[in-house]
C-alpha positions as CSV (number, residue, x, y, z in Angstrom):
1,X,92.2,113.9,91.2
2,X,91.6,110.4,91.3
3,X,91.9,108.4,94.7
4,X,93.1,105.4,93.5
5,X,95.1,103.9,90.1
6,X,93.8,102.0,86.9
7,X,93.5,98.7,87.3
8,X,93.1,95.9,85.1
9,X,89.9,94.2,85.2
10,X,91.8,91.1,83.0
11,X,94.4,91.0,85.9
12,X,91.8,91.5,89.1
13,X,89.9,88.5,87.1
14,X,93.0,86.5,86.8
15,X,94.1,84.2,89.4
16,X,97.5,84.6,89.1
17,X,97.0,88.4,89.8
18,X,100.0,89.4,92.5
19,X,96.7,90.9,94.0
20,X,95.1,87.7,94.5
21,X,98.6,86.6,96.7
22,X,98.5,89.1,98.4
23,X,94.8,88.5,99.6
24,X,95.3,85.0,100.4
25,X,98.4,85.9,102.9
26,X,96.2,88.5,104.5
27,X,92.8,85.6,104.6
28,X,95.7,83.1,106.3
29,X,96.9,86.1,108.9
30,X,93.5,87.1,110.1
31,X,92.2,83.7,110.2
32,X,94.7,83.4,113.5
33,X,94.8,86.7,114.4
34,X,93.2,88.8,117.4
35,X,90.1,89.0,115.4
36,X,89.6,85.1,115.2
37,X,91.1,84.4,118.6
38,X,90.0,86.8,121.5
39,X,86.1,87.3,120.4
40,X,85.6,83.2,119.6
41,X,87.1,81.6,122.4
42,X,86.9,84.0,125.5
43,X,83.2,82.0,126.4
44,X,84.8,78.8,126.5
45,X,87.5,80.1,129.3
46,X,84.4,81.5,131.7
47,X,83.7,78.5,133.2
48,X,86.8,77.0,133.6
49,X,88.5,80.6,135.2
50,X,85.7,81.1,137.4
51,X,86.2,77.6,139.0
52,X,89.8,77.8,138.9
53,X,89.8,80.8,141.1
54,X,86.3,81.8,141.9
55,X,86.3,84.7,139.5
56,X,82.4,86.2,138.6
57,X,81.4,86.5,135.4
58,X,81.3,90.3,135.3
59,X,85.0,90.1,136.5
60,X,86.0,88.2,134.1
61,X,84.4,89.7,131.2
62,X,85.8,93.3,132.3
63,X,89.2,91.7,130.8
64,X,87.5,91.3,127.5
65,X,86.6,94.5,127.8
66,X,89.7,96.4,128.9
67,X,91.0,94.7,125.5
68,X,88.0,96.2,123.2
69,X,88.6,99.7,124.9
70,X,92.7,99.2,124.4
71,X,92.0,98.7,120.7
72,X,89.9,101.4,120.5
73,X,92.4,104.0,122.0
74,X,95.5,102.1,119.5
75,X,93.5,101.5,116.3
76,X,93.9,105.2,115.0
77,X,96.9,105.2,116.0
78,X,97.7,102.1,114.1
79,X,95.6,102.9,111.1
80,X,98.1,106.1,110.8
81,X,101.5,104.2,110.9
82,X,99.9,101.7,108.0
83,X,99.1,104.7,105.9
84,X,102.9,105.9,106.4
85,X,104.5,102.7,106.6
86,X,104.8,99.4,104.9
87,X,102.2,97.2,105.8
88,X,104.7,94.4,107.2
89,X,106.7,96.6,109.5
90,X,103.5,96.6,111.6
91,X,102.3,93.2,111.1
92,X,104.9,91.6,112.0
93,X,106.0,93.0,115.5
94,X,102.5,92.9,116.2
95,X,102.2,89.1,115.6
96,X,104.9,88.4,117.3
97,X,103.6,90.6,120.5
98,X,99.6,89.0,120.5
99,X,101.0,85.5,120.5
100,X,103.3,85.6,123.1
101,X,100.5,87.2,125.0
102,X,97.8,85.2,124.5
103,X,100.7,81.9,125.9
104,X,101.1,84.2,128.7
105,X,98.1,83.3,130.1
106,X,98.7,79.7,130.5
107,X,100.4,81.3,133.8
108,X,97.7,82.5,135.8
109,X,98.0,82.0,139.3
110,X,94.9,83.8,140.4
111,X,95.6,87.3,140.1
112,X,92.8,89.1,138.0
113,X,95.2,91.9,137.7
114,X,97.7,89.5,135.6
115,X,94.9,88.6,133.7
116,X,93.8,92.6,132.9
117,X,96.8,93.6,132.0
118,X,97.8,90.6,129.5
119,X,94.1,92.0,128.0
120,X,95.0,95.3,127.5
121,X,98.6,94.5,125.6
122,X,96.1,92.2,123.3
123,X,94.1,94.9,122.4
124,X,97.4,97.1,122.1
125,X,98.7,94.7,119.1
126,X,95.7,93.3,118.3
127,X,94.6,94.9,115.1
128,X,97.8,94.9,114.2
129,X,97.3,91.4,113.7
130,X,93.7,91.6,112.2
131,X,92.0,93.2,109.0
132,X,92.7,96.7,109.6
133,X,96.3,95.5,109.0
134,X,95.8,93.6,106.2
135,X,93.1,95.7,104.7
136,X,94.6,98.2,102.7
137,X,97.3,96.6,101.4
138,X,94.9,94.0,100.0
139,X,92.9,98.2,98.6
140,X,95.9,99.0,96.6
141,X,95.6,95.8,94.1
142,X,91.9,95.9,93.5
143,X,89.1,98.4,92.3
144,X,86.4,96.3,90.1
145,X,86.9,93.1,92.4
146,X,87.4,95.8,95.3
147,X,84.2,93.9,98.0
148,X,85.5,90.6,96.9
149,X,88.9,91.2,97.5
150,X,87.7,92.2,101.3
151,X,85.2,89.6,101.5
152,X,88.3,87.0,101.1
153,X,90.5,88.5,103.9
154,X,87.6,88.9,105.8
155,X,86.6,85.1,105.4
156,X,89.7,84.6,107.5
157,X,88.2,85.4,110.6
158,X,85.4,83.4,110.0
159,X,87.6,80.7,109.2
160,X,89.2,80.9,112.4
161,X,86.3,81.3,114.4
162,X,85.3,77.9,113.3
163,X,88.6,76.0,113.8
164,X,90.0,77.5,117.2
165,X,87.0,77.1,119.0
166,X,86.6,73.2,118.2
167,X,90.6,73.4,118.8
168,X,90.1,75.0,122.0
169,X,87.3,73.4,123.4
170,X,89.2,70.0,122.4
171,X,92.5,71.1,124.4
172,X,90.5,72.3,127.3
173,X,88.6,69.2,127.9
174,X,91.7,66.8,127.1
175,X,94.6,68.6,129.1
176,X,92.9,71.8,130.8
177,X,93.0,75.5,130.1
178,X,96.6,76.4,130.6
179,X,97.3,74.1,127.9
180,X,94.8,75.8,125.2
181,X,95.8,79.5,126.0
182,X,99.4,77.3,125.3
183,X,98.1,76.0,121.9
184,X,96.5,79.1,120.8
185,X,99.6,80.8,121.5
186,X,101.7,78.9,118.7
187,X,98.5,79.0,116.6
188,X,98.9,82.8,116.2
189,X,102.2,82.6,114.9
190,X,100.8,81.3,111.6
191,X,100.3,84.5,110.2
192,X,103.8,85.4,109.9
193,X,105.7,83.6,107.1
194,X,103.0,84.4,104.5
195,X,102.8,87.7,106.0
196,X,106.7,88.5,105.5
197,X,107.5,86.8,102.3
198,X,103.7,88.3,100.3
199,X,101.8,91.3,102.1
200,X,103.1,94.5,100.5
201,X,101.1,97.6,99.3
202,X,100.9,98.2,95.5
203,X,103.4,100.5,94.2
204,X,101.6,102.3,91.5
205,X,98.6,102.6,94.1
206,X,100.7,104.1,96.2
207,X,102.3,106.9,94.0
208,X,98.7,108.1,93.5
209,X,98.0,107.9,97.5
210,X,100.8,110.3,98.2
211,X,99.8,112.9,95.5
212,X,96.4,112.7,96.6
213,X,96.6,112.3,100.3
214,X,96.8,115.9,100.8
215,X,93.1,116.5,99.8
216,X,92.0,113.6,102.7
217,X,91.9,115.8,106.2
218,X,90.9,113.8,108.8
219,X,89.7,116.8,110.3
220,X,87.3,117.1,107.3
221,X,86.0,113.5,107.4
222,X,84.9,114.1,110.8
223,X,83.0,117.4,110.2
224,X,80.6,114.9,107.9
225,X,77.5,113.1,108.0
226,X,78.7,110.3,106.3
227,X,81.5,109.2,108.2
228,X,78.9,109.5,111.5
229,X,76.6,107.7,109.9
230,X,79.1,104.7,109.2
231,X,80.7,105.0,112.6
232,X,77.3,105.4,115.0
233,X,75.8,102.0,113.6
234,X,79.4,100.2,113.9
235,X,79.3,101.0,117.4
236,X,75.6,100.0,118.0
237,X,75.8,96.5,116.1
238,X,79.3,95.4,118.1
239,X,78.0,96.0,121.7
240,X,75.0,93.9,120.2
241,X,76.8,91.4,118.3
242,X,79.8,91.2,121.1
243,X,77.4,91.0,124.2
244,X,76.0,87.9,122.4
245,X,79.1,85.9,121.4
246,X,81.2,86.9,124.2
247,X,78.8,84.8,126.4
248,X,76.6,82.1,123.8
249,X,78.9,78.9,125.1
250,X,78.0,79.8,128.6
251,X,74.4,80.8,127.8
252,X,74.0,77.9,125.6
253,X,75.5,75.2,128.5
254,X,73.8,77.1,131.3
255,X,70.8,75.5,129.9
256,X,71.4,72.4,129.3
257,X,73.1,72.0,126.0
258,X,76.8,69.7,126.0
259,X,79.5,71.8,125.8
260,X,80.1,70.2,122.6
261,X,77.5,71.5,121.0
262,X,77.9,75.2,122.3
263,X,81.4,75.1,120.7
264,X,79.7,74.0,117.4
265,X,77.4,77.1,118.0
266,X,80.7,78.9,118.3
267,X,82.1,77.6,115.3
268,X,78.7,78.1,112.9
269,X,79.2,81.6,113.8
270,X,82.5,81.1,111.4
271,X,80.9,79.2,109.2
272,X,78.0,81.3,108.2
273,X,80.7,84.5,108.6
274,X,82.4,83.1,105.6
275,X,79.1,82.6,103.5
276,X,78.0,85.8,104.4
277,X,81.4,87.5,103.6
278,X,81.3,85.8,100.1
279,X,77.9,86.7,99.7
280,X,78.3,90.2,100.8
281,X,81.9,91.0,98.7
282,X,79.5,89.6,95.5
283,X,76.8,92.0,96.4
284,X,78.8,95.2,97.3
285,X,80.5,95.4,93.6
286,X,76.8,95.3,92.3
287,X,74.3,96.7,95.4
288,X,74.3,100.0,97.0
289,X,76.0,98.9,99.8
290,X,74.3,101.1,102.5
291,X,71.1,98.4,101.5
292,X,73.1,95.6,101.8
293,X,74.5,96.7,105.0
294,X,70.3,96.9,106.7
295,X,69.4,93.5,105.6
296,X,72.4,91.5,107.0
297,X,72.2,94.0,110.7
298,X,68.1,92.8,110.2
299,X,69.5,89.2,110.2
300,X,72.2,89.3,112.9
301,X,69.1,90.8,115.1
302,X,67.2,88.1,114.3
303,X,69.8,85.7,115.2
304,X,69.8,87.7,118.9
305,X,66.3,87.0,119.2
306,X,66.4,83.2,118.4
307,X,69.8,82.7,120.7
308,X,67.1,84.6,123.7
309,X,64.8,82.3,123.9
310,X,67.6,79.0,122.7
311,X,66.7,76.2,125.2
312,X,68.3,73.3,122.5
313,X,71.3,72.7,120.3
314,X,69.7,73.4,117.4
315,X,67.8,76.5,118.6
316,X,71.0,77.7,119.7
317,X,73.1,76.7,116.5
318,X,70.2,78.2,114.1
319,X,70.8,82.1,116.2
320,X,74.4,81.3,116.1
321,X,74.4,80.8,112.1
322,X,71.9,83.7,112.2
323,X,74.8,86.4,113.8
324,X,77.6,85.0,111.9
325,X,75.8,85.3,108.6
326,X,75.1,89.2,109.8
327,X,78.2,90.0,111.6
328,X,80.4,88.6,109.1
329,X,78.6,90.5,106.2
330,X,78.6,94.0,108.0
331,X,82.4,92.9,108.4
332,X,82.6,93.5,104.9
333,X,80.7,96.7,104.1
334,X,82.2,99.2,106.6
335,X,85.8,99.1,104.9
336,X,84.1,99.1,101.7
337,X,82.1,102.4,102.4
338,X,85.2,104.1,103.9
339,X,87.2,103.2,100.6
340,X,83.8,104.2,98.5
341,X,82.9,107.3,100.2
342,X,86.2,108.6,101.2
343,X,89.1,106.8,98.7
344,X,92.6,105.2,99.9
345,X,95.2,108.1,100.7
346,X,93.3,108.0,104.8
347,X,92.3,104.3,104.4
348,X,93.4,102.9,107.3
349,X,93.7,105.8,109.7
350,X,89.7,106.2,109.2
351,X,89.0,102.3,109.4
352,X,91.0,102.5,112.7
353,X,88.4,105.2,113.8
354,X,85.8,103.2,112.7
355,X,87.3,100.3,114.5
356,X,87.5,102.6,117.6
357,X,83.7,103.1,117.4
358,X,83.6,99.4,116.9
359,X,85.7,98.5,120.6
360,X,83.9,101.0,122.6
361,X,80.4,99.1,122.0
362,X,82.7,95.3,122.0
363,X,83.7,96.6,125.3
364,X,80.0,97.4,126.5
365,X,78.4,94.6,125.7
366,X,79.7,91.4,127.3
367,X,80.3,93.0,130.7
368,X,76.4,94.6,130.5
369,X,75.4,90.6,130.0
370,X,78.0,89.6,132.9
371,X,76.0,92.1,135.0
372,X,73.1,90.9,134.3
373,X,74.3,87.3,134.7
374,X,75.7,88.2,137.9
375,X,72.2,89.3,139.4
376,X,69.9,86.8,137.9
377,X,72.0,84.3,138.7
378,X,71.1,82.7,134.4
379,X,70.8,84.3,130.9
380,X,67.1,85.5,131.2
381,X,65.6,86.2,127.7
382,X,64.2,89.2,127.9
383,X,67.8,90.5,129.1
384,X,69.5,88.8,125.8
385,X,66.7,89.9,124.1
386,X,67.5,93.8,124.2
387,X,70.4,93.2,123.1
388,X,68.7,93.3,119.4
389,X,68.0,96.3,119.9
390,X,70.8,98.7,118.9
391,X,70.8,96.7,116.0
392,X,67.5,97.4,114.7
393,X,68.4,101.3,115.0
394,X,71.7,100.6,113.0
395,X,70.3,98.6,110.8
396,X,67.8,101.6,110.1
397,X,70.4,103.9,110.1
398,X,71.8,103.0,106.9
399,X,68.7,104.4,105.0
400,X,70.4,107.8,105.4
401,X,73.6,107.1,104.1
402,X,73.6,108.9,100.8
403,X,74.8,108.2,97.5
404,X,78.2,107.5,96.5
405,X,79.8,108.3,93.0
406,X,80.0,105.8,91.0
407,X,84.2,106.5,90.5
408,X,85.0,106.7,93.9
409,X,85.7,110.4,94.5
410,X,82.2,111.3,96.3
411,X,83.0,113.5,99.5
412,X,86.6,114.8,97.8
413,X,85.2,118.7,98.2
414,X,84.1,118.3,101.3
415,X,87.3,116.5,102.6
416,X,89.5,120.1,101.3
417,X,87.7,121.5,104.1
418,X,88.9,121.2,107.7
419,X,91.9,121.9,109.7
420,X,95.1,121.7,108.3
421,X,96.7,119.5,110.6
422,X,94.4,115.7,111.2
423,X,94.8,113.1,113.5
424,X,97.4,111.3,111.2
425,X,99.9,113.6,111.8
């Protein structure tokens, strides 16, 4: 049985597909979502917390982290209730949540705990707000233009990540920090007219989900190499990725480039995302995507090893373009296997797992380089410069991802397999 409907290649190429509407709501929803805000601007509050209220750096960054790990434990959970539910029943509350939060902290008064626990509902609602959200609504429209489609809603992060730095930055240095957690606050709230009057699942797609969703056990994904092999390498490449960004403004100005400039560095990273996300979504509806997926985790790693040894603005922008152009593209293909490998019925309930994978090494990384902050008292080199590390190995990983049939339905016998009852029940 199939896992997803006919399409019409005419209407996936037309602009005025309802497809195509759909994926522009979702680019403008994750462009201000948790996705854009918490990972791109948490470096440019370090310095001003830890002289607000003498906070270390490894302190700090344990709030990041406590987010990462909430999303981790609430993405599967999430990724369930999108399978069951319409997409904007989730999206919306969600929104709604993450943006009075992130105002919230315009009210710190010194007490970390405040701080903590405003993290953790973040990462609560927080990819309720993001592309798992948005993801497999934008699936059900699309199967020929199926890593464009993604690459689009993806580009919305990037997007973000170069606008609310600069935003942030600007608002910090002109009226202080309370007032930018303030702005990016109302910023978040973007997402939701487009969100409510366009976002909606594709009917037909969704009559073939439910016939076939009984053949998808989560329980039988698991029991597979594939799914391990997509999951392991997620994990490696965010406490890489994560360790880096959570921390490049303050690496960057700790020696001796304007702060300026390290939210520039901040914003390349978004600006290379989106070229590597168009790039990518191109590539992925021509290229085995497991290839793709090793040359942009080579490039992110390269991007590690140049920010390591960044002692200038331009050093430090080139490694910043470097990660965004790898990040953003591996951004792109891990939905796009999940769909390939393992079809639509489990979509998001395995992309949250994947995404769980993803916040457990998010969580890992920035408070391994506050440690190491914290003791060396500076960003030493060699320190930054393991962090490429896990990225090589998942970058090598992906040779033994195997192939996928060319319709889609690769994995279905094994996915028969496996307890009766999965985590989406």
């Amino acid at each position: 049985m199939p896992t997803h409907p006919p399409t019409s290649i005419a209407n996936e190429s037309s602009l005025s597909y309802t497809g195509w509407r759909v994926t522009m709501a979702a680019f403008v929803g994750v462009m201000v979502s948790f996705a854009a805000i918490v990972p791109y601007t948490f470096s440019l509050f370090l310095s001003p917390l830890q002289l607000a209220f003498g906070w270390k750096r490894e302190a700090i960054s344990r709030g990041f982290a406590l987010a990462a790990l909430t999303v981790a434990a609430c993405s599967p959970f999430l990724g369930s209730l999108l399978d069951r539910l319409p997409p904007r029943r989730i999206i919306l509350p969600c929104i709604a949540i993450f943006a009075v939060g992130i105002a919230s902290l315009s009210l710190l008064k010194g007490h970390i705990g405040q701080f903590y626990a405003t993290y953790v509902v973040l990462g609560v609602v927080g990819n309720g707000t993001a592309q798992l959200a948005y993801s497999r609504a934008v699936l059900t429209w699309f199967d020929r233009r199926r890593g464009l489609a993604l690459a689009v809603v993806l580009a919305g992060s990037g997007t973000g990540s170069i606008l609310l730095p600069m935003l942030a930055q600007h608002v910090i240095g002109a009226y202080g920090w309370h007032d930018a957690y303030l702005v990016l606050g109302v910023v978040a709230l973007l997402g939701l007219p487009l969100t409510a009057w366009l976002v909606r699942n594709n009917p037909a797609a969704e009559a073939v989900a439910t016939e076939s969703a009984s053949l998808t056990t989560i329980s039988g994904v698991l029991k597979t190499s594939t799914f391990w092999l997509i999951a392991i390498p997620v994990l490696l490449s965010a406490l890489s990725l994560n360790g880096t960004i959570a921390h490049l403004a303050a690496l960057l100005t700790g020696r001796s480039v304007t702060p300026a400039s390290a939210a520039l560095a901040l914003s390349m990273l978004g600006l290379s995302g989106i070229v590597g996300r168009l790039i990518t979504g191109h590539l992925l509806d021509r290229v085995f995507a497991p290839m793709v997926s090793l040359t942009v985790l080579l490039i992110a790693a390269a991007g590690i090893v140049t920010v390591a040894y960044a002692t200038s603005a331009p050093m430090g922008i080139l490694g910043a373009f470097l990660i965004g152009f790898g990040a953003g593209s591996e951004a792109d293909v891990v939905p796009y296997l999940i769909a390939k490998y393992f079809g639509r019925s489990r979509f998001s309930t395995l992309y949250g797992l994947s995404w769980t994978a993803y916040a457990v090494g998010a969580a890992f990384g920035p408070v391994l380089m506050g440690r190491a902050f914290d003791r060396a008292g500076s960003y030493v080199p060699s320190t930054v410069l393991l962090l490429s590390a896990p990225l090589f190995v998942a970058a090598f990983l992906q040779l033994l991802l195997p192939r996928y049939a060319e319709d889609s339905r690769a994995s279905s016998s094994v996915l028969l397999t496996g307890a009766a009852t999965d985590l989406s029940m």
